[in-house]
N, C-alpha and C positions, 0 to 999 in steps of 0.2 A: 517645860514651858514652851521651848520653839517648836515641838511635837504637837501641841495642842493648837498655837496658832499655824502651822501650817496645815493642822486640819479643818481648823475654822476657816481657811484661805478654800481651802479645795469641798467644805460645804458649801459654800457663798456661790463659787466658778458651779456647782453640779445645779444649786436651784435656782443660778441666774438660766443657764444653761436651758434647762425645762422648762423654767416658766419662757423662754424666747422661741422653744422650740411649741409648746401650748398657744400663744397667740401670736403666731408668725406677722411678720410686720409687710402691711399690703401697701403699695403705692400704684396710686389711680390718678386720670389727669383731668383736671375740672372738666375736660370734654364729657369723658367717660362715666362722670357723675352727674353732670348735668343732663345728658343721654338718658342716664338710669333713671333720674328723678323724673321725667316725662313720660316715659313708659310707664313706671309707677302709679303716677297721678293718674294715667289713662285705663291703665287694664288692672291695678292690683287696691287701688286707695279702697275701693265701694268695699272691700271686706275687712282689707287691713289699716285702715285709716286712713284720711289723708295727711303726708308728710310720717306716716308710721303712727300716730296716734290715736290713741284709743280705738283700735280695731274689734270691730264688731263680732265677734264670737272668732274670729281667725288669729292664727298665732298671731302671738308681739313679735313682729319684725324686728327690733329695737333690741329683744334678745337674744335673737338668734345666731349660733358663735360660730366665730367667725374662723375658724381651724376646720370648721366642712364643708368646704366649697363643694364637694362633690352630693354631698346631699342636697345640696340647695339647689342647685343645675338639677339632680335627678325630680325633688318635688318640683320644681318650675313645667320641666319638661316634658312628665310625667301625669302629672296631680297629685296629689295628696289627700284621704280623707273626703271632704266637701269640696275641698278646691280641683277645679278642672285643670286637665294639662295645655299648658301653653305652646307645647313644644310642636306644634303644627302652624302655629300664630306667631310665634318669635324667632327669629332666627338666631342661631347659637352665638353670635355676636351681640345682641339684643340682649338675652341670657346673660352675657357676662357685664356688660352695663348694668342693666338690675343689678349683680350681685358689687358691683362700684359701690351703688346708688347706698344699698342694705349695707354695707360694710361702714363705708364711710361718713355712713347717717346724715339727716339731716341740716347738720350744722357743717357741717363740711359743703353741702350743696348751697347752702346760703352765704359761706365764704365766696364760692367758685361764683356765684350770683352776682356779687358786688365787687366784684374785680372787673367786672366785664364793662 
């Protein structure tokens, strides 16, 4: 019996484990999102919606996960597909705001909004 809950202890620790190591926990400063949400609004809404919704034939921003920041910097940077590269237009700091803004969504930007 204590065999079985100490492995039910050491199941729980491995897929708490994964799933923390799966959606690593981002902390962003209302600056940094409210940064991002303006760049958004300016060069990225006319495809991908404005505030992320209902994007017109362009990925859903809304799902895109949030464990590859390094893709997300590379399509920014880059382009992707139909979307042009930014990465002559942004600066790599710019770049990482956007990815505040996407990470943190919308409702995060409209907390950071009415605090101010």
């Amino acid at each position: 019996m204590k065999r079985m809950i100490a492995v039910g202890w050491a199941l729980a620790f491995v897929c708490t484990t994964a799933s923390a190591q799966k959606f690593p926990s981002h902390k962003f400063s209302a600056k940094q999102i409210s940064a991002g949400a303006a760049i958004f609004a300016r060069n990225c809404s006319p495809c991908h919606g404005a505030h992320m919704t209902d994007p017109e034939g362009a990925f859903d921003l809304r799902t895109f996960p949030h464990d590859q920041h390094s893709r997300f910097v590379n399509s920014v940077t880059n382009g992707k597909n139909s979307m042009p590269p930014w990465g002559g237009l942004l600066k790599p700091e710019e770049i990482e705001e956007l990815w505040a803004y996407v990470v943190a969504g919308e409702k995060a930007n409209a907390n950071s909004s009415n605090a101010k």
